[in-house]
C-alpha positions as a Markdown table, in Angstrom:
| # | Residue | x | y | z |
|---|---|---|---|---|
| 1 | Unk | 44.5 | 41.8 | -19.1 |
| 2 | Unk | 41.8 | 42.3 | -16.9 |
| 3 | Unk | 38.1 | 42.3 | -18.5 |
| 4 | Unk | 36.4 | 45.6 | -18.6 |
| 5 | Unk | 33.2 | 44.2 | -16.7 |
| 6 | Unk | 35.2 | 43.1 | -14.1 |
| 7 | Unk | 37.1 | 46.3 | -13.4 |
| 8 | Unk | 33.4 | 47.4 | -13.6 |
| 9 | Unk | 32.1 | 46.0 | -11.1 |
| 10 | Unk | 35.0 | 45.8 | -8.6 |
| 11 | Unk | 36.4 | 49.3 | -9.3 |
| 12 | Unk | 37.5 | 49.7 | -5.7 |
| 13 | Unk | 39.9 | 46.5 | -5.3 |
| 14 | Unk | 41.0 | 47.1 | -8.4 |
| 15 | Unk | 41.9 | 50.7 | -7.4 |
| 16 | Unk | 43.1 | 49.5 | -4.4 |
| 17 | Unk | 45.3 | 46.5 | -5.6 |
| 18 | Unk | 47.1 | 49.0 | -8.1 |
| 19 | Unk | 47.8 | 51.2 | -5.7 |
| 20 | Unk | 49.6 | 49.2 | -3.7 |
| 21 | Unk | 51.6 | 47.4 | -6.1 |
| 22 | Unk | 52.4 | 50.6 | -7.4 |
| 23 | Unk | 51.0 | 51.2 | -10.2 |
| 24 | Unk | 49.9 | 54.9 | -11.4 |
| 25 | Unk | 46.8 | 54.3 | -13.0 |
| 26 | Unk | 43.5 | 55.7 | -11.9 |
| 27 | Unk | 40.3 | 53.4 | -12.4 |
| 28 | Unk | 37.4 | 56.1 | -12.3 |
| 29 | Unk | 39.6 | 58.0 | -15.5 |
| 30 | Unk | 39.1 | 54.0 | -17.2 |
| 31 | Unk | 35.8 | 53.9 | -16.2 |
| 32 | Unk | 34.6 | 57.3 | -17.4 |
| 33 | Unk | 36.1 | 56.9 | -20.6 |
| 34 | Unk | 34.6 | 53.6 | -21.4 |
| 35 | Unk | 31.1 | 55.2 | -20.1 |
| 36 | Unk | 31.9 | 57.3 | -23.3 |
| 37 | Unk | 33.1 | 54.8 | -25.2 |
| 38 | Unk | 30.0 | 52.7 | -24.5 |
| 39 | Unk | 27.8 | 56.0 | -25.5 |
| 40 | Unk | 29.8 | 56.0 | -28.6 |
| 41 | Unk | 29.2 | 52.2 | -29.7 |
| 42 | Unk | 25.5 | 52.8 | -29.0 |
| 43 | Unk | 25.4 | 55.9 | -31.1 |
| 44 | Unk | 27.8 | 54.0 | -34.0 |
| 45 | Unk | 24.7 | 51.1 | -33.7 |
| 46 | Unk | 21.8 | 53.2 | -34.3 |
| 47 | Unk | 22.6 | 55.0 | -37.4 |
| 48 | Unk | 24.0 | 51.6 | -39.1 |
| 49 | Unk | 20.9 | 50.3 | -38.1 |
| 50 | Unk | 19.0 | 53.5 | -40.4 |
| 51 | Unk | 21.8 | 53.1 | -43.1 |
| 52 | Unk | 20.5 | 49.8 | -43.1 |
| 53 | Unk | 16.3 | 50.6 | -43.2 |
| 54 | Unk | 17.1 | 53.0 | -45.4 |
| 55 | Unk | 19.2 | 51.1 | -47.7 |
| 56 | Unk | 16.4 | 48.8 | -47.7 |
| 57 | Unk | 13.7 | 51.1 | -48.9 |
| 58 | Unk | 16.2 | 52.2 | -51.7 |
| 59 | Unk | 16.0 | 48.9 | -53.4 |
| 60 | Unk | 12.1 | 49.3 | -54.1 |
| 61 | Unk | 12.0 | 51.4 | -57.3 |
| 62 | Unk | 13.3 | 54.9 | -57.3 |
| 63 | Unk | 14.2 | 56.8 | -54.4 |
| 64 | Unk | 12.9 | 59.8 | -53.1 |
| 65 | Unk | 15.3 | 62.8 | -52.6 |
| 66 | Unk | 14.2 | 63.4 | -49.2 |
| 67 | Unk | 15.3 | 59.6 | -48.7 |
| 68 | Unk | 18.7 | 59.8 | -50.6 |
| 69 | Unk | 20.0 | 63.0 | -48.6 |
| 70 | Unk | 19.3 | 61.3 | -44.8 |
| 71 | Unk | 21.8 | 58.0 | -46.4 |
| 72 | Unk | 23.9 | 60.6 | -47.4 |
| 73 | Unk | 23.9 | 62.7 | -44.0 |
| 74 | Unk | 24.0 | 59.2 | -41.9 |
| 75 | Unk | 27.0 | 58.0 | -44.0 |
| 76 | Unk | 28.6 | 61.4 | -42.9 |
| 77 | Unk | 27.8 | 61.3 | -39.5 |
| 78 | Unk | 28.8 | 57.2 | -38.9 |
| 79 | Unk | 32.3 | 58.2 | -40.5 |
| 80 | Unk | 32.9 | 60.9 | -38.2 |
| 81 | Unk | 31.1 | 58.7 | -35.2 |
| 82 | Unk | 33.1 | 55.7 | -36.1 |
| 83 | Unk | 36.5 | 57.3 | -36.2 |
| 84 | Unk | 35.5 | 58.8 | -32.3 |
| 85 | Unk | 35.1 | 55.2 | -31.6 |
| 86 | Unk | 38.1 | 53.7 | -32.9 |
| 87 | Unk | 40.0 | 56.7 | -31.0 |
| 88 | Unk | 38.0 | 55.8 | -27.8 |
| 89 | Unk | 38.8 | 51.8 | -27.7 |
| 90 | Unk | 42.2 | 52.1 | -28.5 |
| 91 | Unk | 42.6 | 54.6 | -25.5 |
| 92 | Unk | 40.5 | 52.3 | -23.5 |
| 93 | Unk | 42.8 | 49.4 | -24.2 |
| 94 | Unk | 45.6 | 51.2 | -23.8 |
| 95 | Unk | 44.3 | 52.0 | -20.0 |
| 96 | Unk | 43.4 | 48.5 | -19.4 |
| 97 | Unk | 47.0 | 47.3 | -20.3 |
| 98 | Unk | 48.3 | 49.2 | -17.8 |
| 99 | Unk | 45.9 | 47.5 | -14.8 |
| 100 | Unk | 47.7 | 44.6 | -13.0 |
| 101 | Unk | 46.1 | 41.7 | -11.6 |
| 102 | Unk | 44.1 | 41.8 | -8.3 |
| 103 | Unk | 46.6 | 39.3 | -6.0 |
| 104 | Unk | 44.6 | 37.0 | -3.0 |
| 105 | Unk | 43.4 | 38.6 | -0.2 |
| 106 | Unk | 46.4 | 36.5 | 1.8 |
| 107 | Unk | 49.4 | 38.3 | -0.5 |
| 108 | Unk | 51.4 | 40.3 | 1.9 |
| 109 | Unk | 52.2 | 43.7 | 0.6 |
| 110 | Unk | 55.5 | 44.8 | 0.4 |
| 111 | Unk | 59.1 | 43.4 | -1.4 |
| 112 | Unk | 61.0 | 40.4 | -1.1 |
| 113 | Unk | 61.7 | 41.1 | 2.8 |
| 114 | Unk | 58.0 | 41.0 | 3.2 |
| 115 | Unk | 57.5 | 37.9 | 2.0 |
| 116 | Unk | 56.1 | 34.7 | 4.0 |
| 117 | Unk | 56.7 | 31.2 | 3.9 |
| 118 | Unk | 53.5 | 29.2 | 3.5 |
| 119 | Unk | 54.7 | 25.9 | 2.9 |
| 120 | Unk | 58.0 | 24.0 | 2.7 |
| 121 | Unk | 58.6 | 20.2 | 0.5 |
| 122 | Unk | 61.4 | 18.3 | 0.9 |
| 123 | Unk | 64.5 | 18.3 | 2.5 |
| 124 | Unk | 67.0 | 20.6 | 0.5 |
| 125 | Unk | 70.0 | 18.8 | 0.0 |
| 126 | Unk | 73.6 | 19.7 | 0.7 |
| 127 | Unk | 77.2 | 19.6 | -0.3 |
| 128 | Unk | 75.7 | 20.4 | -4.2 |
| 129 | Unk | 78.6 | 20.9 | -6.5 |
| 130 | Unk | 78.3 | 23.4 | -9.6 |
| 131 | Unk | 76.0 | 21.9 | -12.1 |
| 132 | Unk | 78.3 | 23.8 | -14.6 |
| 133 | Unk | 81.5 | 22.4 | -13.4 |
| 134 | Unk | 80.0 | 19.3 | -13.1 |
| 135 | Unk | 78.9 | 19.0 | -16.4 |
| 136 | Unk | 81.4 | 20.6 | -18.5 |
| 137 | Unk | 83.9 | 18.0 | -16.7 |
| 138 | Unk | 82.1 | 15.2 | -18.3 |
| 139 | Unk | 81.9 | 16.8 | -21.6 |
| 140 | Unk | 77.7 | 17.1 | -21.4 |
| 141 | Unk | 77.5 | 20.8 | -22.3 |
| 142 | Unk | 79.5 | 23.4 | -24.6 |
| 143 | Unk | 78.7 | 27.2 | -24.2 |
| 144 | Unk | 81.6 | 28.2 | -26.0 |
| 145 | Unk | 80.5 | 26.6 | -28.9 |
| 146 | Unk | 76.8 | 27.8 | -28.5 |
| 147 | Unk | 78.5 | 31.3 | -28.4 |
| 148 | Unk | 80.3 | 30.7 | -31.8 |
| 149 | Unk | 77.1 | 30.0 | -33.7 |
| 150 | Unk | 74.4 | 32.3 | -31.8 |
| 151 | Unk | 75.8 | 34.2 | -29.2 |
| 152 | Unk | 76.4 | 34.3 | -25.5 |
| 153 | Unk | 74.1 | 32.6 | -23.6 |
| 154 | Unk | 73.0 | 29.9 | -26.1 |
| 155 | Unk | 74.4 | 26.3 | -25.8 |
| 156 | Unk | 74.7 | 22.5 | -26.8 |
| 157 | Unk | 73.6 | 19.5 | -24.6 |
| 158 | Unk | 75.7 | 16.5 | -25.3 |
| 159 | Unk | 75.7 | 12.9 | -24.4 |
| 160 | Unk | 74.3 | 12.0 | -21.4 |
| 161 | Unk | 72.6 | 15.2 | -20.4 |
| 162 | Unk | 70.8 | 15.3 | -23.8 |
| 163 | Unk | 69.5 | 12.0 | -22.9 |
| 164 | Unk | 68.1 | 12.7 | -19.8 |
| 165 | Unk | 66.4 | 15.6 | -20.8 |
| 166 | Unk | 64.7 | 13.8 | -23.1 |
| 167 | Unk | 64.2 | 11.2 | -20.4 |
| 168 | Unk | 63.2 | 13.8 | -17.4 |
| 169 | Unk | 60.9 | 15.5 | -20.3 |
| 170 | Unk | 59.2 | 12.2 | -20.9 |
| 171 | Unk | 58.8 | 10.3 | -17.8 |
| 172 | Unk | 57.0 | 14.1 | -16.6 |
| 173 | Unk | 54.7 | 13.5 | -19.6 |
| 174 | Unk | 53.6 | 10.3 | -19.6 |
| 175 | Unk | 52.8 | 10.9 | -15.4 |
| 176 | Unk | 50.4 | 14.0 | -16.5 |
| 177 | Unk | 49.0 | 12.2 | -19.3 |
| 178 | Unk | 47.7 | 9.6 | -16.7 |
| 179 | Unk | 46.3 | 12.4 | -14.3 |
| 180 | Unk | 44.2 | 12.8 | -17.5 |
| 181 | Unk | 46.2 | 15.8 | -19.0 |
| 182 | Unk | 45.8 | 16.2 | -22.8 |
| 183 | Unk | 49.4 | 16.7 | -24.5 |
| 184 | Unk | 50.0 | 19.1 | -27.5 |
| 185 | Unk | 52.6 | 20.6 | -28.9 |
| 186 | Unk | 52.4 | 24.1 | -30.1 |
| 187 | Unk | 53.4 | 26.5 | -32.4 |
| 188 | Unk | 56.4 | 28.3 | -31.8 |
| 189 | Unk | 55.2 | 31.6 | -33.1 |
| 190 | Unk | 52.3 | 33.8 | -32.1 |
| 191 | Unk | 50.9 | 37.0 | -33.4 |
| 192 | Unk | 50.6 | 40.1 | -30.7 |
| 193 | Unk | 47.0 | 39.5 | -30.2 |
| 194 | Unk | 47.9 | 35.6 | -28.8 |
| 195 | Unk | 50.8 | 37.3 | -27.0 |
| 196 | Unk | 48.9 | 40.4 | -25.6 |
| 197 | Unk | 46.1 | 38.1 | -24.6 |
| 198 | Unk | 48.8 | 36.2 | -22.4 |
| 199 | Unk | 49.8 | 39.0 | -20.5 |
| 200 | Unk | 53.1 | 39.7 | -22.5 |
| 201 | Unk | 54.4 | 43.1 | -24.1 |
| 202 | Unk | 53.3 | 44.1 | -27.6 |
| 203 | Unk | 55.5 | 44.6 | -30.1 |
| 204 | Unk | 56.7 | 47.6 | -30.9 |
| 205 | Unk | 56.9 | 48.1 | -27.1 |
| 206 | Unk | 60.8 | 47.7 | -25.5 |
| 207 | Unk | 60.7 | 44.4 | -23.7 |
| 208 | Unk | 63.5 | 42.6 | -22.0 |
| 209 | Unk | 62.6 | 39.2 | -22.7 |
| 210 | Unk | 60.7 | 38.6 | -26.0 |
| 211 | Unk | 62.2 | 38.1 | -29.2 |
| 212 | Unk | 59.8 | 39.6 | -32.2 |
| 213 | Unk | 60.2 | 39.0 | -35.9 |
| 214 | Unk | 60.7 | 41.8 | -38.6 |
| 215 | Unk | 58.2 | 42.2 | -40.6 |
| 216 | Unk | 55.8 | 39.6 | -39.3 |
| 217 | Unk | 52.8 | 40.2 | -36.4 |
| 218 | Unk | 54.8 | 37.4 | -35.0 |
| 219 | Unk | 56.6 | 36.4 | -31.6 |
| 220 | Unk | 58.9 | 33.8 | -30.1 |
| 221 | Unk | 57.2 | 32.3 | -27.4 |
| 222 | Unk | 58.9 | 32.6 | -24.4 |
| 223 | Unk | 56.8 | 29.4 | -22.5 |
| 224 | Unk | 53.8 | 27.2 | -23.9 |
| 225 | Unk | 51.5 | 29.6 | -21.8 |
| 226 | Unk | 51.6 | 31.5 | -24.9 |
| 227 | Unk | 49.9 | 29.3 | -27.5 |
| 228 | Unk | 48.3 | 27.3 | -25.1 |
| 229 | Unk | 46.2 | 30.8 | -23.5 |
| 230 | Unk | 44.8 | 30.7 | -27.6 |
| 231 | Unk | 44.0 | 27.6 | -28.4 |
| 232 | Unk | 40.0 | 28.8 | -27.2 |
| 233 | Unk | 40.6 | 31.9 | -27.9 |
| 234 | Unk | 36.5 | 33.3 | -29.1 |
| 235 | Unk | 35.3 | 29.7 | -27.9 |
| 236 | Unk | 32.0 | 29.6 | -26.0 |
| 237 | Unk | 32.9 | 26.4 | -23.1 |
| 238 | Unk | 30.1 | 25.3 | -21.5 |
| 239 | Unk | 31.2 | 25.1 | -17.5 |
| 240 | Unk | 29.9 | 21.8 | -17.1 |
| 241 | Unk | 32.9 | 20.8 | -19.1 |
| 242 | Unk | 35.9 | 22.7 | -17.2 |
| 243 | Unk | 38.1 | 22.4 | -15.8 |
| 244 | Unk | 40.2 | 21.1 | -18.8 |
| 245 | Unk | 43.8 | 19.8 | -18.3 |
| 246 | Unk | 46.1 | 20.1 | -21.0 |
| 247 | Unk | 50.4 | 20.0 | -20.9 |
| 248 | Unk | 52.1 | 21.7 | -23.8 |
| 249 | Unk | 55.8 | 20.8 | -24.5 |
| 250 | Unk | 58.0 | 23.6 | -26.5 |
| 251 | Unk | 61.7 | 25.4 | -26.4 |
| 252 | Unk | 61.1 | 28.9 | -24.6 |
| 253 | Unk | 62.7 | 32.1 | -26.5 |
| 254 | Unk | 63.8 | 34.4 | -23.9 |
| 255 | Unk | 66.0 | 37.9 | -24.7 |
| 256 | Unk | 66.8 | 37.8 | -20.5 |
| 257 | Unk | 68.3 | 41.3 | -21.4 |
| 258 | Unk | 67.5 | 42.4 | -17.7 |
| 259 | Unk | 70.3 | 42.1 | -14.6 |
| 260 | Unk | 69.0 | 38.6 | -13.9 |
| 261 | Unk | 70.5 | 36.8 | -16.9 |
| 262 | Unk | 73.3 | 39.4 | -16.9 |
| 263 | Unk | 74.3 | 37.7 | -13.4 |
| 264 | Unk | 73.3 | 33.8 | -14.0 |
| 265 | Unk | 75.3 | 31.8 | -14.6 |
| 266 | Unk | 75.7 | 28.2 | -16.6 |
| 267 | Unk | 71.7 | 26.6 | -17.4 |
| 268 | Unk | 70.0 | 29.4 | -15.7 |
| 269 | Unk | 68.7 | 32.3 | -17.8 |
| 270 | Unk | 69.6 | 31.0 | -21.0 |
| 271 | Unk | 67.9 | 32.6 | -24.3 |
| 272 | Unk | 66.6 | 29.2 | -25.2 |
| 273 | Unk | 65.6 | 25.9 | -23.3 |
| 274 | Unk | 62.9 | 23.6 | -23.4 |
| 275 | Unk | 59.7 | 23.0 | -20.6 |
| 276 | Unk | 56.4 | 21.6 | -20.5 |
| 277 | Unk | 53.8 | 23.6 | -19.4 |
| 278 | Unk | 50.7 | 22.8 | -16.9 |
| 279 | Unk | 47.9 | 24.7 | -18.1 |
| 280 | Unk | 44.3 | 24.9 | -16.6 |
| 281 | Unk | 41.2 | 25.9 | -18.7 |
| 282 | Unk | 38.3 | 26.9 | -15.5 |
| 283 | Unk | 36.1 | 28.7 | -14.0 |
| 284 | Unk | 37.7 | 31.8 | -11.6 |
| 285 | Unk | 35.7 | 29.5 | -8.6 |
| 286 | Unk | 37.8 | 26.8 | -9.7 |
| 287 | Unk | 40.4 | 28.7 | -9.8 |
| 288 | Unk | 42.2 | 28.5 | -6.5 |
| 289 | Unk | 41.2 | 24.4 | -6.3 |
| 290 | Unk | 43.3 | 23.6 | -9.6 |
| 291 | Unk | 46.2 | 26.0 | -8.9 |
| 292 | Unk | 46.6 | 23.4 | -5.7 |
| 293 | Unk | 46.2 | 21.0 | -7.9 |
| 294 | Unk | 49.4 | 21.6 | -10.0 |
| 295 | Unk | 51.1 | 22.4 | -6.9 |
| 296 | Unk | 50.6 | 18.6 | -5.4 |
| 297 | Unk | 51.2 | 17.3 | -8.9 |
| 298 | Unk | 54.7 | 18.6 | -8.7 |
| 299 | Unk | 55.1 | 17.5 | -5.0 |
| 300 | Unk | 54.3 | 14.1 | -6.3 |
């Protein structure tokens, strides 16, 4: 979600970026109802602050009537003021949701058709076999089984494969942890705020991909990204301190109700597997520096 200051201040590429990935939302509507909103918040601040002197002078001795009926009007008037305010950030948020993300000025617009090639790695290799032929030959991976117990697209790793998931998992681990990437693991769960904050649906909206839990402000993380975009949630960094590396290891929840998963088939577009996650704390100058950064890391 993009910050109200900066859709502010850039109205026009923001306008412009929607647009053309095709999003029907109009900027100058956000940006005249936060004006209001912003009106609002000031008006909400100046009567607490004379609830406040005038609570003050109430605690010396008796108070005069005069002084007693303006608490009693301001209390009336904050209520009312207060509920337009609530009304006006919860449309303004709800505006702001719907804003995508400005792309680089080097993003071609248009579909898959439209897109470029910047950079190739490797050779790609051929005469593959099926990775699922493969492996259910050697007895590494049971679907049908996975099925019984959970449900299509769920599955057991056996022998072998198990292992060198484990081994793939840790040999990637310990080679960030030398490139000075701290490791955590995280918390399988998050509440909507967490989730929202990371650019997923809220719940209570229809989403093809994240599993919520009944009762509970609580989601299934669907990739480390998750818990990993709150861990400084509120903090204050000081720059001189970012960029900060950490890598976050967790199984990924995934509903992959759309025609994707419908299609894949075997290991891809599973509801559950497990990944460890690159993730960047910096500065939006450092920004395009350290996403080249992970990029050669996973060349290397």
């Amino acid at each position: 979600m993009l910050d109200i200051r900066f859709i502010r201040e850039h109205a026009e590429r923001v306008q412009t970026a929607a647009t053309q990935k095709g999003y029907q939302v109009s900027i100058a509507q956000l940006l005249e109802l936060d004006d209001s909103r912003r009106t609002l918040q000031r008006q909400v601040d100046e009567l607490r602050q004379k609830r406040n002197e005038i609570a003050a002078k109430m605690k010396n001795g008796q108070p005069e009537k005069k002084l007693i009926d303006q608490g009693k009007q301001i209390k009336t008037e904050l209520i009312e003021l207060e509920e337009h305010l609530k009304k006006a950030d919860t449309e303004c948020i709800a505006l702001i949701k719907a804003v995508p993300n400005v792309t680089a000025d080097d993003v071609p617009l248009g579909g898959e058709a439209d897109s470029v090639e910047v950079k190739r790695w490797g050779e790609q290799p051929t005469g593959a076999v099926d990775h699922l032929d493969y492996a259910t030959k050697r007895g590494w991976v049971d679907f049908e089984r996975g099925a019984k117990v959970a449900g299509a697209k769920f599955y057991y790793l056996k022998g072998d494969l198990a292992l060198l998931e484990n081994a793939v998992t840790q040999f990637a681990l310990n080679f960030l942890i030398a490139k000075g990437f701290t490791y955590m693991t995280v918390p399988h769960m998050v509440n909507s705020r967490t989730a929202e904050g990371a650019g997923f649906a809220p719940k209570g909206n229809v989403s093809d991909d994240q599993y919520f839990i009944e009762g509970e402000d609580l989601t299934l993380i669907g990739t480390a990204e998750m818990p990993l975009t709150g861990y400084h949630a509120d903090d204050i960094i000081d720059e001189k301190k970012m960029p900060l590396y950490y890598v976050g290891y967790s199984p990924c929840y995934r509903k992959e109700a759309g025609t994707y998963g419908k299609h894949a088939r075997g290991l891809f577009r599973v509801h559950q597997f497990n990944k460890l996650e690159m993730y960047i704390f910096c500065t939006p100058e450092q920004s395009l520096d350290m996403h080249e950064k992970i990029l050669s890391l996973e060349e290397e």
